[in-house]
C-alpha positions in Angstrom: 0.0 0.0 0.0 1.5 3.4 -0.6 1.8 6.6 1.8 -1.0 8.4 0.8 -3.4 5.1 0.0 -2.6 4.7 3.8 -3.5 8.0 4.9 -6.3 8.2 2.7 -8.1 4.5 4.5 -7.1 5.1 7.5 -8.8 8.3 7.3 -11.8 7.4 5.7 -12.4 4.4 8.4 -12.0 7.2 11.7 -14.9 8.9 9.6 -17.5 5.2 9.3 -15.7 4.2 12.5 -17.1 7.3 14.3 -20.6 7.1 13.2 -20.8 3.3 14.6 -19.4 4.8 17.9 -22.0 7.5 18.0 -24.4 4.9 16.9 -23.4 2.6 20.1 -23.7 5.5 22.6 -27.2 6.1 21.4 -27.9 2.4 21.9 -26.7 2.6 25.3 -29.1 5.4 26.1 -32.1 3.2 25.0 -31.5 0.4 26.3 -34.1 0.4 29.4 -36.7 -2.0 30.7 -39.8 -1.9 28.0 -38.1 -0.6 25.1 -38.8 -2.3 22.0 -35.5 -3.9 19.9 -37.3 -2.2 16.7 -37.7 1.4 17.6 -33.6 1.2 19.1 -32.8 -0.5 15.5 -34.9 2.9 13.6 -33.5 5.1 15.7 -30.0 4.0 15.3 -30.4 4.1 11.3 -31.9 7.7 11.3 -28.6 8.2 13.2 -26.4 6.8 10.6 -28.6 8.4 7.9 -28.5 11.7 9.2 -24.3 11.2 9.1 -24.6 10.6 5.5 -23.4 6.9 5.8 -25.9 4.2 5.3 -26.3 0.9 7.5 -23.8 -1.8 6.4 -26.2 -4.9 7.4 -29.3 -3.7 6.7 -30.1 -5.8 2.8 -26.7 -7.8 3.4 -27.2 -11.4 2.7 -30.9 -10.4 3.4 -31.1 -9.3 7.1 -33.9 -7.1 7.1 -32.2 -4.4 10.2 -30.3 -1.7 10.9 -29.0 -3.4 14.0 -28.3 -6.7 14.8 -29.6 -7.2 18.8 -29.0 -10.2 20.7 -30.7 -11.2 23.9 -29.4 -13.1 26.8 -28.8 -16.5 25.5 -28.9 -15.1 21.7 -24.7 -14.6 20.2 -25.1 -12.5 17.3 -27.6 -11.5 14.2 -30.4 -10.9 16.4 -33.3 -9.2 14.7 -34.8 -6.5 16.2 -38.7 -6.2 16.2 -42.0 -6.1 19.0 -39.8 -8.0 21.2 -39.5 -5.3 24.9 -36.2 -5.8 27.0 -36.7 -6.8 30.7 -35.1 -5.7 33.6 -32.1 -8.0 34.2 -31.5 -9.1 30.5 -28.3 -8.7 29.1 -28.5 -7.5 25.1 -26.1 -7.5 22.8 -26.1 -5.0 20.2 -23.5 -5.0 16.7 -23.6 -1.9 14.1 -22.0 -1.5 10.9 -22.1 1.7 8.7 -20.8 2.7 5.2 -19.2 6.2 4.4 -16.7 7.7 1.7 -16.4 4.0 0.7 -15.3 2.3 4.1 -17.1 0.3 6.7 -17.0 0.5 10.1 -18.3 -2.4 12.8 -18.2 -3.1 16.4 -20.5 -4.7 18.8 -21.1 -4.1 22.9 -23.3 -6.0 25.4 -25.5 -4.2 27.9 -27.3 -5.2 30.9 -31.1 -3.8 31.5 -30.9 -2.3 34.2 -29.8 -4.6 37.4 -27.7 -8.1 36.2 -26.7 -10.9 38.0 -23.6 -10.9 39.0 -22.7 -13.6 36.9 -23.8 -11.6 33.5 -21.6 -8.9 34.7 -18.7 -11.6 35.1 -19.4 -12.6 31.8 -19.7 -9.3 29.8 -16.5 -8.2 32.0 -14.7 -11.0 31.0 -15.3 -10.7 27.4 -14.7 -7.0 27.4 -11.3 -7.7 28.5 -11.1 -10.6 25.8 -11.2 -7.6 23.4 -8.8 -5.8 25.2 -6.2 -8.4 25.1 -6.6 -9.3 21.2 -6.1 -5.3 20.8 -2.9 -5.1 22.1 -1.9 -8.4 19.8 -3.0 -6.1 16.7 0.0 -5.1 15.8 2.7 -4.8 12.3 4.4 -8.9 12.2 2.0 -10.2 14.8 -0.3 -13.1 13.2 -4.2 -13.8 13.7 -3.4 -16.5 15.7 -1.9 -14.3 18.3 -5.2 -12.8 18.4 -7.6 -15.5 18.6 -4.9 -16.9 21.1 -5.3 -14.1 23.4 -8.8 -14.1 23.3 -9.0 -18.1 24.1 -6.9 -18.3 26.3 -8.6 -15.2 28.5 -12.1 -16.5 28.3 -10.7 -20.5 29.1 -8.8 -19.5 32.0 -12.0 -17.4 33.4 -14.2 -20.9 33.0 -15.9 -19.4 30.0 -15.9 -21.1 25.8 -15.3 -18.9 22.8 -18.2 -19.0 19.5 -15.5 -21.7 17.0 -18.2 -21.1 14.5 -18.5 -17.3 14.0 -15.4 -15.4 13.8 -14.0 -11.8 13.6 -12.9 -10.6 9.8 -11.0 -8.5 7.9 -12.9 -4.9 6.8 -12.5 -2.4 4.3 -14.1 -1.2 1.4 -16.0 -4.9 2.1 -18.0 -6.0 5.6 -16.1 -8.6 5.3 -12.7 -9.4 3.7 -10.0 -11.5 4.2 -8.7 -12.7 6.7 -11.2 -14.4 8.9 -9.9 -13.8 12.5 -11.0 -16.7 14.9 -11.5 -16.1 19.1 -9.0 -18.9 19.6 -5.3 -20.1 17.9 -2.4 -20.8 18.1 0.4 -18.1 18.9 2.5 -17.4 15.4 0.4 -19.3 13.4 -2.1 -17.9 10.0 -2.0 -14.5 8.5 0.7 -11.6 9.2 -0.7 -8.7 9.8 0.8 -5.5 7.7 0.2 -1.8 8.1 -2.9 -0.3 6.2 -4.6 -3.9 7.3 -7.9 -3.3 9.0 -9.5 -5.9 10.8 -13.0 -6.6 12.9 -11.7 -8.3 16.4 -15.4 -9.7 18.3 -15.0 -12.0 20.7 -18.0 -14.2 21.4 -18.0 -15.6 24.6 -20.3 -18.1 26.5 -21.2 -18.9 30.3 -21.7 -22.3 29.2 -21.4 -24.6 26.4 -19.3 -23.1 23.0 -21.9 -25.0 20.7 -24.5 -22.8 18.8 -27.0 -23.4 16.7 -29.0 -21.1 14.3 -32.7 -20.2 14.9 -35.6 -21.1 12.0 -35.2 -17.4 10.6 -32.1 -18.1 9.3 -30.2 -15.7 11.2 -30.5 -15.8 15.2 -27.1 -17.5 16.2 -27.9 -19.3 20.1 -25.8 -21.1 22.4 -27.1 -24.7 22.1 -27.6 -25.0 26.2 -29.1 -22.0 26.7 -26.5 -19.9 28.7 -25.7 -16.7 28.6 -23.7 -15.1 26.0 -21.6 -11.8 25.3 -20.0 -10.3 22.5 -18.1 -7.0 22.2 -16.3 -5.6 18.7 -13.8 -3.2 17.4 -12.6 -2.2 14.1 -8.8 -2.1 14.5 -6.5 -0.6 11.6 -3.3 -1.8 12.0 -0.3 1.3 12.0 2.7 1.5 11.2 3.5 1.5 15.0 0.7 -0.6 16.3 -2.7 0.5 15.9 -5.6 2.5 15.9 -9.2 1.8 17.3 -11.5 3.4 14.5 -14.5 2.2 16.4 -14.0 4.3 19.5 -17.0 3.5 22.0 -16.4 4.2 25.2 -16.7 1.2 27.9 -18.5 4.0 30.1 -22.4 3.3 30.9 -21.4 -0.7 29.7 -19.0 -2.0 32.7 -18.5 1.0 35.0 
């Protein structure tokens, strides 16, 4: 990649990057007891509308939303509708938007109001999951330092990492090469490269790590019913390390 095609994605990603953040900060000011998962999915795409961006998932592959909103025992591709959060329900919610020709994604999980303390074990535990496959994103580090980091933090907590969904590279594409798995082997797969850009999500369950997909085609649960989290960043990889393009803030999620 040359100097300026550098400058010129990396700069164009802060700009999708920051509409998914404000997108997530709006989420977490509407998720409350009794809110319906359709109006936070329209409100979130009049916010990325408004931007001048448009919703990456909403027509991909056919999901009909905005958001993708995940509920307790649901992992990802939730779609949102009549359904009203409850008190003590933990929601996951993922957003993707398009703008100047780049996507942005990244995912947090909320609780509704008061949690258990073992939801807020689990979300921490994730969270930090994320944190830890961050700091492997760097120039000559490989993908499987990054799925190792995030196995081996939700396995030493008691929890299983989602084998079946994975993180992926981003770009002018939702999803481009190279997959990037939640669990590996240190020094194995891809090398990652300045200019690379790359969607780290853990998915972590409380119980079992087998899922299974609902009869609509697109609502990934855990097979035994427990609880699940799932948190995302877009991560562009510097020539020094890299650079969250997805910047939510972890304030009003864990603290």
């Amino acid at each position: 990649m040359t100097a300026a095609g550098y400058r010129d994605k990396l700069a164009a990603m802060r700009r999708s990057g920051a509409v998914v953040a404000r997108a997530l900060e709006l989420c977490k000011e509407l998720v409350e007891p009794g809110r319906r998962t359709g109006e936070i999915d329209a409100r979130v795409e009049e916010l990325i509308r408004s931007a001048g961006a448009r919703p990456s998932f909403k027509g991909y592959n056919g999901f009909p939303a905005s958001v993708c909103i995940s509920i307790n025992e649901q992992v990802v591709h939730g779609i949102p509708g009549e359904r009203r959060l409850e008190e003590g329900e933990i929601v996951s919610l993922d957003v993707g938007a398009f703008l100047g020709g780049y996507h942005g994604d990244a995912a947090l999980t909320i609780g509704v109001g008061e949690i258990s303390d073992e939801a807020r074990r689990l979300m921490l535990v994730t969270y930090q999951c994320l944190e830890a496959a961050v700091a492997q994103s760097r120039p000559g580090n490989r993908i499987g330092d990054i799925g190792a980091a995030v196995q081996s933090w939700a396995e030493e907590a008691g929890y299983q990492v989602v084998r079946d969904f994975t993180g992926h590279g981003i770009g002018r594409k939702l999803h481009e090469r190279p997959q990037v798995p939640n669990f590996g082997r240190p020094g194995t797969g891809y090398r990652l490269r300045p200019g690379d850009a790359v969607a780290i999500e853990p998915m972590v369950n409380a119980g079992t790590l087998a899922v299974k997909v609902l009869p609509d085609n697109w609502t990934v649960v855990t097979y035994d019913g427990s609880l699940s989290a799932h948190y995302e960043r877009t991560v562009f990889i510097t020539d020094e390390g890299c650079e969250v393009t997805t910047p939510w803030s972890r304030r009003g999620v864990l603290d």
